[in-house]
Structures are given as C-alpha cells and as structure tokens.
C-alpha positions as CSV (number, residue, x, y, z in Angstrom):
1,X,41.9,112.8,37.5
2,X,43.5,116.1,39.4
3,X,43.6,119.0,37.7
4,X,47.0,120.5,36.9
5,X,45.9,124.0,37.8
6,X,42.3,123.4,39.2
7,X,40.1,126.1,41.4
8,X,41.9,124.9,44.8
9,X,45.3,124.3,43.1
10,X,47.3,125.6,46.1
11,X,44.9,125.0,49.0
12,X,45.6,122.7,51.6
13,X,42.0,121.1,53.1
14,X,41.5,118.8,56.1
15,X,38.2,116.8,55.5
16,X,36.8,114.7,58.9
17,X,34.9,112.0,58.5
18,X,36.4,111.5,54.5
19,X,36.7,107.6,54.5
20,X,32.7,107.1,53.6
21,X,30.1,108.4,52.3
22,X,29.8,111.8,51.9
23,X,33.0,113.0,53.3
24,X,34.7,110.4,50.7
25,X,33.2,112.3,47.7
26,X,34.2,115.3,49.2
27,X,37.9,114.7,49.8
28,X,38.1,113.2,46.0
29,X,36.6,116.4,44.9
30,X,39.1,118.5,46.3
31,X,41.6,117.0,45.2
32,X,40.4,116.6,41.7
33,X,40.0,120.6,41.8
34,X,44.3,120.3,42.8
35,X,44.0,121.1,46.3
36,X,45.8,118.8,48.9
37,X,44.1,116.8,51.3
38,X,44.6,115.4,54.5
39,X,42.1,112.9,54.7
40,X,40.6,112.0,58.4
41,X,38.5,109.1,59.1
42,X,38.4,107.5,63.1
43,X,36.9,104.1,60.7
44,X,34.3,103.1,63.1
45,X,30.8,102.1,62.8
46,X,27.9,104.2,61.5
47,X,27.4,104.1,65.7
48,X,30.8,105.4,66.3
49,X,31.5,102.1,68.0
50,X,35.0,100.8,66.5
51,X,37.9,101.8,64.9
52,X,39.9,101.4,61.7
53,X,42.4,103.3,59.3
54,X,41.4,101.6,56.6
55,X,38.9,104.0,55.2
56,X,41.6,107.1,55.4
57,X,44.4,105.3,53.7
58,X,41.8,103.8,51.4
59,X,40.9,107.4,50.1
60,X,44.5,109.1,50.4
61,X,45.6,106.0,48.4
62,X,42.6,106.7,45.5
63,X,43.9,110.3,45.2
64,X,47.7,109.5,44.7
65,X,46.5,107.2,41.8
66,X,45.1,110.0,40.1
67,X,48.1,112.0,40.3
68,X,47.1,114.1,43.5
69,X,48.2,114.5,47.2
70,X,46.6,113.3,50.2
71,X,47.8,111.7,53.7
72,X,45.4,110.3,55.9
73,X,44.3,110.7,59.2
74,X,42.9,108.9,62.0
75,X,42.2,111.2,64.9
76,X,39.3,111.6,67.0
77,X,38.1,115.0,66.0
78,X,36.3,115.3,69.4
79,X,39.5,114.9,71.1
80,X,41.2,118.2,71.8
81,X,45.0,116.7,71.3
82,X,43.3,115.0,67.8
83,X,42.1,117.4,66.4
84,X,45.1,119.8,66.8
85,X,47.6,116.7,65.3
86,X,44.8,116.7,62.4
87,X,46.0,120.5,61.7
88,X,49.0,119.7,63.0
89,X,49.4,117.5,59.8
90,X,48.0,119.3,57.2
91,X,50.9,122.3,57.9
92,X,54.1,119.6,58.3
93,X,53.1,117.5,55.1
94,X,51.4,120.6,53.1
95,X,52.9,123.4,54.4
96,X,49.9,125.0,55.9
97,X,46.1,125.0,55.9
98,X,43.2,126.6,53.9
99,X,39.9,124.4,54.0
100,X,38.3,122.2,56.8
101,X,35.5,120.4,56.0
102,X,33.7,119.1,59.5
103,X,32.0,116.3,57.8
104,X,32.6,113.4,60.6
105,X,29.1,112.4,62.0
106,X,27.8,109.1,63.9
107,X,23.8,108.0,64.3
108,X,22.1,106.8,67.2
109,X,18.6,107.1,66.5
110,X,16.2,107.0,69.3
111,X,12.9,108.9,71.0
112,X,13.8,110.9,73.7
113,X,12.3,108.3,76.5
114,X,14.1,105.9,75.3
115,X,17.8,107.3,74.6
116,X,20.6,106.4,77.5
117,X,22.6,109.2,78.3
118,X,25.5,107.7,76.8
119,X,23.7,107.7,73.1
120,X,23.1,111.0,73.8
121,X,26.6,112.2,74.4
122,X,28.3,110.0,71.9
123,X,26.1,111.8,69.1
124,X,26.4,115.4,70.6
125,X,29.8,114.8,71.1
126,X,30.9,113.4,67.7
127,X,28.8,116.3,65.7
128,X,29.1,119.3,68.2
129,X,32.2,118.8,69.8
130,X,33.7,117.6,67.1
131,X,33.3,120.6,64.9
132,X,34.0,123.2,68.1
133,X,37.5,121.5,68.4
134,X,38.3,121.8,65.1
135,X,37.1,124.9,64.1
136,X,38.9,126.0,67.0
137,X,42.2,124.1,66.2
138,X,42.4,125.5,62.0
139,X,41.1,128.9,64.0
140,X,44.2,129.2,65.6
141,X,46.2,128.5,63.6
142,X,44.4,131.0,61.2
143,X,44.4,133.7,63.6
144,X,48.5,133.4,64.2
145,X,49.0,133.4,60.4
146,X,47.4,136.5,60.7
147,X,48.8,138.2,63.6
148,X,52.3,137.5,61.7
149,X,51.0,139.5,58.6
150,X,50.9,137.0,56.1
151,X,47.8,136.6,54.0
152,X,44.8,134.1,55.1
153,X,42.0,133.3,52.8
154,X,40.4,130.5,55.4
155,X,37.2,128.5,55.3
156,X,35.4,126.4,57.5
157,X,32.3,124.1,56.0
158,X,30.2,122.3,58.4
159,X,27.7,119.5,58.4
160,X,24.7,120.5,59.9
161,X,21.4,118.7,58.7
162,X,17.7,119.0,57.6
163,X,17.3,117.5,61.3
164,X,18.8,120.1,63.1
165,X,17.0,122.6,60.8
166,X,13.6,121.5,60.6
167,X,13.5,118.4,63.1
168,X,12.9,114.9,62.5
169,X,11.3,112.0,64.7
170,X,13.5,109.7,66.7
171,X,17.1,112.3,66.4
172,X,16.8,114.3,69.2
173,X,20.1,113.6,70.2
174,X,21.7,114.4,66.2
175,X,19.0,117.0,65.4
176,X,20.1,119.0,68.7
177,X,24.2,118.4,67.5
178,X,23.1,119.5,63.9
179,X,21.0,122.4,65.1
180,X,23.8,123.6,67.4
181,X,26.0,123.1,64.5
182,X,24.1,125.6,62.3
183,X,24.2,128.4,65.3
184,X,28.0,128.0,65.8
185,X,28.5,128.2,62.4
186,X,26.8,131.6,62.8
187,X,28.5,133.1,65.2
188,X,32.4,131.5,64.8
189,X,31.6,133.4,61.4
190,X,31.5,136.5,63.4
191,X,34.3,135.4,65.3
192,X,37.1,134.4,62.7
193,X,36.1,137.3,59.8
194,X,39.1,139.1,61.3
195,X,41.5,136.6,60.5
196,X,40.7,136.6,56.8
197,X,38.2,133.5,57.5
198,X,34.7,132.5,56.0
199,X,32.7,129.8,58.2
200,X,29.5,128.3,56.5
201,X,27.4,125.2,56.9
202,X,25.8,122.8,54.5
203,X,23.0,120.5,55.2
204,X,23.1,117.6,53.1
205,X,20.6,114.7,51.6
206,X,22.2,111.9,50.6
207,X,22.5,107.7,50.3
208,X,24.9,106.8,52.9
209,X,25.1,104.0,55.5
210,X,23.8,106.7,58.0
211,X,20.9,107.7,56.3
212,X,20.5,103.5,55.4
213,X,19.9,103.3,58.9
214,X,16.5,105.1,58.4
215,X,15.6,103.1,55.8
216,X,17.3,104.8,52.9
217,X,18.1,102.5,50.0
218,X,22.1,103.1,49.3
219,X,21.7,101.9,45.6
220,X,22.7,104.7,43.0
221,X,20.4,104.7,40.2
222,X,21.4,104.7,36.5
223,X,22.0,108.6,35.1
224,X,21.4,111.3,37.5
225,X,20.5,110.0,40.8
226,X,20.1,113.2,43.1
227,X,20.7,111.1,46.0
228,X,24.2,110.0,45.2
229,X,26.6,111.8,47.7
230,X,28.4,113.3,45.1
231,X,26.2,115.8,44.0
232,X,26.4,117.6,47.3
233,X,30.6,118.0,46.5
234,X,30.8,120.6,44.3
235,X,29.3,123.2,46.6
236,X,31.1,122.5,49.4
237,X,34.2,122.5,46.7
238,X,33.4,126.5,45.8
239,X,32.9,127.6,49.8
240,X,36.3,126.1,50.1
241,X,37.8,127.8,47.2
242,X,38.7,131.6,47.3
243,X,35.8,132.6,44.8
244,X,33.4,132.6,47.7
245,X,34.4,135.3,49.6
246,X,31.6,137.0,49.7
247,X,29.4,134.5,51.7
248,X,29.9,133.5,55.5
249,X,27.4,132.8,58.3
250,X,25.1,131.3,56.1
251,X,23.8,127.2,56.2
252,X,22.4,125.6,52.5
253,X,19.9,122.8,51.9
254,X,22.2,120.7,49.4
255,X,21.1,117.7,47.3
256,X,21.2,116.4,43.8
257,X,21.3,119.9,41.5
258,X,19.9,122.0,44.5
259,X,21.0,124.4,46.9
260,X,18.7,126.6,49.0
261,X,20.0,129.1,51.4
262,X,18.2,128.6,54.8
263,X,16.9,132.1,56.2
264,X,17.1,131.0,59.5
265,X,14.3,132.0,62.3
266,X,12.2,135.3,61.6
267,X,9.5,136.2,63.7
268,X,6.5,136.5,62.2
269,X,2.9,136.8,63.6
270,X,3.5,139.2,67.1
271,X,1.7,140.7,69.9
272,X,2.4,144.0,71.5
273,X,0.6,145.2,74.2
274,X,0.8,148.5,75.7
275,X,2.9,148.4,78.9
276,X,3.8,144.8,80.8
277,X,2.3,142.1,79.3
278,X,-0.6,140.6,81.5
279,X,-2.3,137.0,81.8
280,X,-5.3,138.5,80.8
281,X,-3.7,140.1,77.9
282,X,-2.3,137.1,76.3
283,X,-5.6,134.8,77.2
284,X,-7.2,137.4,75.0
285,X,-5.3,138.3,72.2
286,X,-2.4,135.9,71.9
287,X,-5.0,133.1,70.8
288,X,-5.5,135.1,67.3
289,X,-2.2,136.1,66.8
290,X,-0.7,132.2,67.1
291,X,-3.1,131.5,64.2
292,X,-2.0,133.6,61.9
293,X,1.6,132.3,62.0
294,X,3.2,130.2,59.7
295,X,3.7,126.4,60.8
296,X,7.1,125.2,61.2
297,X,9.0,123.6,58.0
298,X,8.8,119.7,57.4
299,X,12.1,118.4,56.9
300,X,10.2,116.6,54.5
301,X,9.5,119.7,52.3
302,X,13.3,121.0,52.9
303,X,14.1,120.2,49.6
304,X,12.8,119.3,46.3
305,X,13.8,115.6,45.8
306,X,11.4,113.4,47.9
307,X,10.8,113.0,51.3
308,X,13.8,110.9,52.6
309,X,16.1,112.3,55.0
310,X,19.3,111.8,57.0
C-alpha cells in the first residue's frame, strides 16, 4: 500500500519503460514511497517491434488500487515530440516534475558480423536516444524552474548495464547504448548541477523477459531470490528521493542486496619516455609495461550473485 507520508511524498517521477519488468517494480515502488507517477510504457515486444498501452494503464491502474496516483503513458521516449508530452504530463496532471527514471530498453542480440544496421539503430536508439531526449526534456524543464527562482531538487536515474560496463558477447549494439549511457550520465551530471539537479546511473541484474532472451530463467524462487527485479527498486527509490543529494555522476552495480559503485576507467600500468615517443621505444619497453596491467573486468564477476547477466 502507499504510504501516507512516505520518503517521496511530494515528488512527481516519470518512469519509461514502467509496464514490465524492471521498470514495473520501479514505478510501484515509488509510489508505495507516496510519490506520483506517470507511468510510460510504448508496450511492444522485448524487440521493440509492436505496440500496446496495456502495460502502462495496467500499472497506473495497480497503483490507484492501493490508494496512490499514477497516469500512464505511451510515448516513444526516442521521439523528441514524446518525450517532451511525457514531461508534458507529469506537470498538467501532477503539477510538476522531480524524478525520471530512464528505464525503457529493447534487445537485439547479435555478433557484430551478423547485426543489420537496422538492429543496430533500433537498440542505440531506444537506450541512447531515448535517455538523451529525455534527460533533455525534464532538463529543461528543470533549468526554467530554476531560472524563475523557485526551488529544484531534480534527479535523473539511468539504465545503463553490466554490458556496457564490462562487455558481454553477442550486445555490441546494447553494450555500446549502455556504455554511452554510463558517460552521459557523467557528464549531463556536470551539466544540470546548476539547476539544482543530480544525474546517476544504475546497472541492474535481474529476471526479465530481456534478460530471458539470454537464457535467464524468469521463475522467482521461494524467499529471497536476488534475481527478482524488485530488489534493484529501492535504490533507485533513495537517488530519486531528496536524501541523496550528495551523490551525482556516479553508475552502481545493483542486484539482490548489493550495490557497488563502479570507479570507472583508471589508468594503471604506464610508459613514459623521455621526449616523443618512438617505435623503437614502445617495441622495447611497452611489451613489460602491458603485462603488468590489470585485465579487464568480466561482466561475469560484476557482481556477487552468479554469473547471469542482461
């Protein structure tokens, strides 16, 4: 049920992609915490192929059972027109906006020889796009709350991935989107800390139909399954709430009853040279250097509950 006076009593958060899955627990979680939610879902396929506004209304219908407020949404958040109505929204029926949650993802798993072009810009377009447009649609709308002197306590959670992170075989095309995803979460964190506005990333491990599509069984098992979606909720529920202030720019490895802040690339193992650097140089000494750095992260060891991944 909603709380009467939960954390996010007040707040007003869009959450894309909130029909299934993931995005589903999220948008219940909000609103159990008393924020009000505008619930967007296009309603296609785990492909993106399709439509539907079943899955929104479905959602938005659950949370004015319990007593809470939601509308839902069907926008393409790739769409630059879409996503501004999705905002658009949130401020007529709520009376303004606090939270966006780019959760709305599709899969089209391939290896890079095989991939058409169009699989590759339906997935980087979905993911990448889709988060640019609306970061930059809540943005604005941030940024002219502020520039009229009234008070803005914004955040913006993304969905980046282990993928994009660490890699993973056959997702060029997603692991590129989610790996984009974690930069611009990076730098619009740079960009919108004026405004009064926090911009973070999570990159979740979870049974959905996307990650059934790799072979992920979708059954929840009995007690605590750390692979049921709704563990990764309440974390994304605090970096929407005003309590987290004090972190922005950062992406988290999120499953079960884990987080782990990712550090991001360091450079580690180096050669210097005195002057220009030379053929000869590097044929000698670089050799050495490589093998004393550290291999790149599995997305397999990412986090600490097995090694399925989505």
């Amino acid at each position: 049920m909603v709380e009467a006076q939960g954390p996010l009593s007040g707040r007003v958060v869009v959450v894309t992609g909130g029909g299934r899955g993931i995005g589903r627990e999220h948008a219940l979680a909000f609103a159990r915490a008393g924020a009000a939610v505008v619930v967007n879902d296009l309603g296609g396929a785990g492909d993106g192929t399709g439509s539907s506004s079943g899955p929104a209304q479905e959602v938005a219908e659950l949370i004015r059972s319990e007593g809470g407020a939601a509308v839902a949404n069907s926008d393409d958040v790739s769409d630059e027109q879409g996503s501004a109505r999705i905002v658009e929204q949130a401020v007529e029926e709520f009376g303004g906006l606090h939270v966006l949650v780019n959760n709305a993802g599709i899969l089209r798993d391939k290896t890079l020889l095989n991939m058409d072009f169009e699989e590759w810009d339906s997935v980087v377009r979905v993911h990448l796009r889709g988060t640019f447009a609306m970061t930059r649609a809540a943005g604005r709308f941030w940024r002219d709350q502020a520039k009229a002197g009234k008070p803005v306590v914004g955040r913006v959670v993304n969905t980046s991935s282990g993928s994009g992170l660490f890699g993973n075989f056959g997702q060029s095309n997603y692991g590129a989107a989610k790996g984009g995803i974690a930069s611009f979460t990076i730098i619009a964190a740079m960009e919108l800390a004026r405004y009064g506005v926090t911009v973070n990333a999570i990159a979740p491990v979870a049974k959905t139909r996307l990650t059934a599509t790799a072979g992920m069984s979708l059954d929840i098992e009995e007690g605590f399954d750390p692979l049921a979606p709704q563990h990764v909720s309440p974390f994304v529920v605090w970096l929407g709430s005003e309590r987290s202030g004090g972190v922005t720019g950062r992406v988290f490895s999120v499953v079960g009853g884990y987080v782990g802040v990712a550090e991001g690339w360091r450079i580690g193992s180096s050669l210097q040279v005195d002057g220009p650097l030379t053929f000869e140089a590097i044929e000698e000494r670089f050799p050495a250097v490589f093998e004393k750095a550290a291999g790149n992260v599995s997305v397999f060891d990412s986090h600490p509950y097995g090694p399925q991944e989505g």
